[in-house]
C-alpha positions, 0 to 999 in steps of 0.5 A: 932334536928339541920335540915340537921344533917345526910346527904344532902337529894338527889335530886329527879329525876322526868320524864318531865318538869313539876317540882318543885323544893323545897327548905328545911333547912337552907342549902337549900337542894334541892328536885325535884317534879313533880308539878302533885304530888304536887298539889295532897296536898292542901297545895301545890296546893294553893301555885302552882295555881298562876302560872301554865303556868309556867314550873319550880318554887321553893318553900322555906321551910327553917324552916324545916328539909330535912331528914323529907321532905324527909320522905315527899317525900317518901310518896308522891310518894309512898304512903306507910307506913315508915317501910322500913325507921324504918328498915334502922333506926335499921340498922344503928344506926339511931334511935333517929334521925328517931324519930325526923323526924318522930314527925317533919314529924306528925307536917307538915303533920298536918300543911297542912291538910295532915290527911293520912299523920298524921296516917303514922307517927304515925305508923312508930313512935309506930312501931319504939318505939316496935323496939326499946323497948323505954319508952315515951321520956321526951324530946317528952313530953315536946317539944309536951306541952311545945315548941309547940304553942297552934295551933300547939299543938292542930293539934298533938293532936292525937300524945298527946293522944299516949303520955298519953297512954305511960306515963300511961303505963310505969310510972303509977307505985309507983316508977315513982311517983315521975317523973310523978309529975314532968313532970304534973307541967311542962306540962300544961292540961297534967294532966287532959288528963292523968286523962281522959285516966285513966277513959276510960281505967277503964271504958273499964275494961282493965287495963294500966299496961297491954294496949301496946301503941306501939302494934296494930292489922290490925282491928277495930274489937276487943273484950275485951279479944283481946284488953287487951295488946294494941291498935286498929290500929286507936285508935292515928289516925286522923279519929276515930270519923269517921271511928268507929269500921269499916275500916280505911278510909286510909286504900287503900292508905297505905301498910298493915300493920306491923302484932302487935299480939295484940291491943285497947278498947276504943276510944275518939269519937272526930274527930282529922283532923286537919283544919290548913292550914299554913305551920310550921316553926317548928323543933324539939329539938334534944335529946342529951340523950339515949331514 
């Protein structure tokens, strides 16, 4: 989506003079941000260290989006889920464009080392998609396996899988045959992990028609008969391997979450945190269409 495209993201306020001021977007909107919390991200701390004897610096991020960075900054600060932004988003009208922000928000997270940060975005974006009673977007589809670069690509890999889940649970039928072919010829390894959730699905003796990508319980604790309609809350998360069946190692930094009445079976058992260092230049396509 175009960046800047809903409004000028406010300047930030911070106490002291130990600030940093970022710069996102081709406008060049302009966030202030105690460098305290800052280097609190390794990404930025890396950048900071240079030159802490000075008070004031700027960090450029033209390539990205400032309605994301200020998804960021909110998480920054608060470290707290993004509820109150999928609210806003229904309140006005604002969807589509949150949904955006919400997958650039998963890529720069991932791009900075920022596993936590990955997890909320990912629950905003299943929370958003509920809201709104949305089937997976083709555009999404295509963006995540086609217009991202293989590096990039890899890091969302848990987005992937919440996006094969969704294909699985909304086209896996006769009718959507058709479509679904479709999207496998353009999306390259797509099949293969469809295939794969397939599997695991049948192996749970769960059944896709029935398993809600957008649904998730508040536990990792869950029988088959409770996990028949939906997902566990870390089944899309980055940390799976090594959080088990027992509590989300996030779960302290997080606001509780949105109570889903049902959710997952199984779980991949690899470890999704992304290794990546470098700071994307990437934005995502705007979707022009109804989702």
């Amino acid at each position: 989506m175009p960046v800047g495209k809903r409004h000028p993201a406010p300047l930030s306020s911070t106490g002291g003079l130990d600030v940093v001021k970022v710069v996102v977007g081709p406008k060049r909107d302009e966030f202030l941000i105690s460098r305290r919390l800052l280097i609190s991200c390794e990404y930025f701390r890396a950048r900071l260290g240079f030159a802490r004897a000075q008070s004031f610096l700027v960090i450029r991020l033209e390539g990205q989006c400032p309605d994301m960075f200020r998804l960021f900054e909110y998480w920054l600060t608060e470290r707290k889920g993004l509820s109150k932004f999928v609210d806003n988003a229904e309140f006005d009208d604002s969807c589509e464009e949150l949904h955006w922000d919400l997958v650039n928000l998963q890529l720069f997270a991932a791009n900075i080392g920022e596993a936590a940060l990955q997890d909320v975005a990912m629950d905003a974006l299943q929370d958003l998609y509920l809201r709104c009673n949305w089937e997976i977007d083709p555009d999404l589809v295509k963006y995540v396996y086609t217009e991202c670069d293989p590096e990039a690509s890899y890091c969302l890999r848990s987005l992937r899988r919440w996006i094969v889940a969704m294909i699985a649970w909304g086209m896996g039928d006769t009718e959507a045959g058709g479509a679904l072919e479709t999207v496998f010829g353009e999306c390259v390894g797509l099949r293969e992990e469809y295939d794969s959730h397939l599997h695991k699905v049948a192996e749970s003796k769960l059944d896709v028609d029935y398993k809600n990508p957008q649904l998730r319980l508040p536990s990792n604790y869950l029988r088959n008969g409770e996990r028949q309609f939906g997902y566990r809350q870390c089944s899309f998360h980055t940390h799976r391997s090594a959080v088990g069946q027992g509590r989300c190692p996030h779960a302290h930094s997080l606001s509780p979450f949105i109570y889903s009445p049902l959710t997952d079976g199984y779980v991949e058992s690899d470890s999704d945190r992304s290794d990546s260092q470098a700071g994307s230049r990437m934005t995502s396509p705007f979707r022009k269409g109804a989702i």
